[in-house]
C-alpha positions in Angstrom: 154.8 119.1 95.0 154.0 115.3 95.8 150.5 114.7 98.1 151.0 112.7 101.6 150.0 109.0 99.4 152.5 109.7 97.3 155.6 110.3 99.4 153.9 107.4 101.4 154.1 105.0 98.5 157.6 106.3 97.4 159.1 106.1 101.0 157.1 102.8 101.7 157.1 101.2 98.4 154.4 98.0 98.3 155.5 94.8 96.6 159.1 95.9 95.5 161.0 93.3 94.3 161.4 90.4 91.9 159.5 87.3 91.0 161.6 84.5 90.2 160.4 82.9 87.5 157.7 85.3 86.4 154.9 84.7 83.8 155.5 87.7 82.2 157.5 91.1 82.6 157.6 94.6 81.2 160.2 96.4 80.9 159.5 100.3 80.1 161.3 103.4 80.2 161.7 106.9 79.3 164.9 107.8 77.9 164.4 111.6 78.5 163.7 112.0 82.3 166.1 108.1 82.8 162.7 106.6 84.5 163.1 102.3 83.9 160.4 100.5 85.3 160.5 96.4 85.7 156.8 94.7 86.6 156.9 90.8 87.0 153.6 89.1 86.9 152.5 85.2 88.1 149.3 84.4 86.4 147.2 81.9 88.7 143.3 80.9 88.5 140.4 81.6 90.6 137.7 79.8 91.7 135.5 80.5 88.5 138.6 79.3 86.0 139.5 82.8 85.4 143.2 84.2 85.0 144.0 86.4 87.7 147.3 88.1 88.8 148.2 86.1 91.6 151.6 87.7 92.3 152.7 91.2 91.1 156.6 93.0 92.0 158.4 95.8 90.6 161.8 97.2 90.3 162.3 100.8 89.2 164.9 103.4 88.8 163.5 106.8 88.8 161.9 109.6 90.8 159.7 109.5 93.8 156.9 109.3 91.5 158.4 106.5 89.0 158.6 104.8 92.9 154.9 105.4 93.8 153.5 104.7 90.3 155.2 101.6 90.4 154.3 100.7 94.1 150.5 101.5 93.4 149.8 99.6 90.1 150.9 96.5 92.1 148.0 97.4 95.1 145.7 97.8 92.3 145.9 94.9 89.8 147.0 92.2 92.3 144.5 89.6 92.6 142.6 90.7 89.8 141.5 89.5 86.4 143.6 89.1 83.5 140.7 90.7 81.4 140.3 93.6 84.2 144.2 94.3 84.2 143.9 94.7 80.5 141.5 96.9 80.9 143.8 99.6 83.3 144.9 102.7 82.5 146.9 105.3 84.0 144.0 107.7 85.0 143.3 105.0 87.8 146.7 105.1 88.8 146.8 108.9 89.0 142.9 108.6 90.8 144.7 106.4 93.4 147.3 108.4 94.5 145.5 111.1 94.6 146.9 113.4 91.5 150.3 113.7 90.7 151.9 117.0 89.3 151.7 117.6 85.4 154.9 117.3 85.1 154.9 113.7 86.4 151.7 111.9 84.6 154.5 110.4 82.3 155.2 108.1 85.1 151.4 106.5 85.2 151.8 106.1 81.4 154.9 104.1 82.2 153.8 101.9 85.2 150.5 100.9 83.0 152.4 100.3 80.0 154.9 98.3 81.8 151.2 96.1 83.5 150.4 95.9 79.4 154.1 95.2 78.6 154.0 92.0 81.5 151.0 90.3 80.0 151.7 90.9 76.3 155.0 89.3 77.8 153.0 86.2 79.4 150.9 85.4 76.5 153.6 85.3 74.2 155.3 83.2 76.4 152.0 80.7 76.7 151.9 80.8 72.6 148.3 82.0 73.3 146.5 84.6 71.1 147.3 88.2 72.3 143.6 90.0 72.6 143.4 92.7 70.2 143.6 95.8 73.2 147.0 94.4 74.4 148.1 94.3 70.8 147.0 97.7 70.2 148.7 99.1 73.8 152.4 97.0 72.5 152.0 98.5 69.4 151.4 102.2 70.3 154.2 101.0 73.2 157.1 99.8 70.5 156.0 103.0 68.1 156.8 105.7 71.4 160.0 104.0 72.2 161.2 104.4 68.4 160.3 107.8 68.1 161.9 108.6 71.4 165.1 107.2 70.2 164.9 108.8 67.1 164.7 112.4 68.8 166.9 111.6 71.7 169.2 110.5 68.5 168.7 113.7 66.8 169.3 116.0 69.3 172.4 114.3 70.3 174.1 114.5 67.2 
């Protein structure tokens, strides 16, 4: 089911962990399959003045490919712009692990939402104005998560 990078990344999970006192954190989840992912982000500058993720950890609960998802993100957006981890998505997550199975493409929506989630977090925190693509990603974020809890509502009743 899971390629060799995969199981590699869940069984050898890269930058797992807490940052104590972060700049920003996501917190994501999926109440349907249980997945919760945690991202922590420092926020640093480079030699040109430009924001970069200087320090990126996770903590999730989920399957091997929550795990990996989670793991990867961190390899991929650590030590890079602010304005180029806005820009992620989850099709470079997926590119990087070398596919995941249908059935488990939720879980790059959930570690790149929970990357968009961290520095929506950290400029809120820094009372700076939120670019208009992170403010579009919360938005469509906040609207799933109500509509998920509204049918995981429904059914249970």
């Amino acid at each position: 089911m899971y390629n060799e990078k995969v199981i590699e990344h869940f069984r050898h999970p890269h930058n797992f962990g807490e940052i104590e006192d972060p700049d920003g954190v996501g917190e994501v989840g999926n109440i349907v399959c249980g997945d919760l992912m945690k991202l922590y982000i420092k926020i640093s500058e480079n030699e040109k003045g430009e924001k970069i993720i200087k320090d990126i950890k996770f903590q999730t609960y989920g399957c091997a490919a929550a795990l990996a998802t989670s793991s990867i993100i961190t390899d991929l957006v650590k030590g890079k712009t602010l304005n180029a981890a806005m820009e992620f998505s989850n099709k470079e997550i997926i590119d990087a692990l070398g596919g995941l199975p249908q059935i488990k493409i939720h879980c790059s929506i959930l570690a790149a939402d929970a990357l968009n989630e961290a520095i929506y977090d950290y400029f809120t925190k820094n009372k700076t104005e939120i670019p208009k693509i992170i403010t579009l990603k919360h938005e469509r974020i906040t609207k799933m998560n109500e509509l998920m809890k509204e049918k995981f509502q429904n059914q249970n009743e």
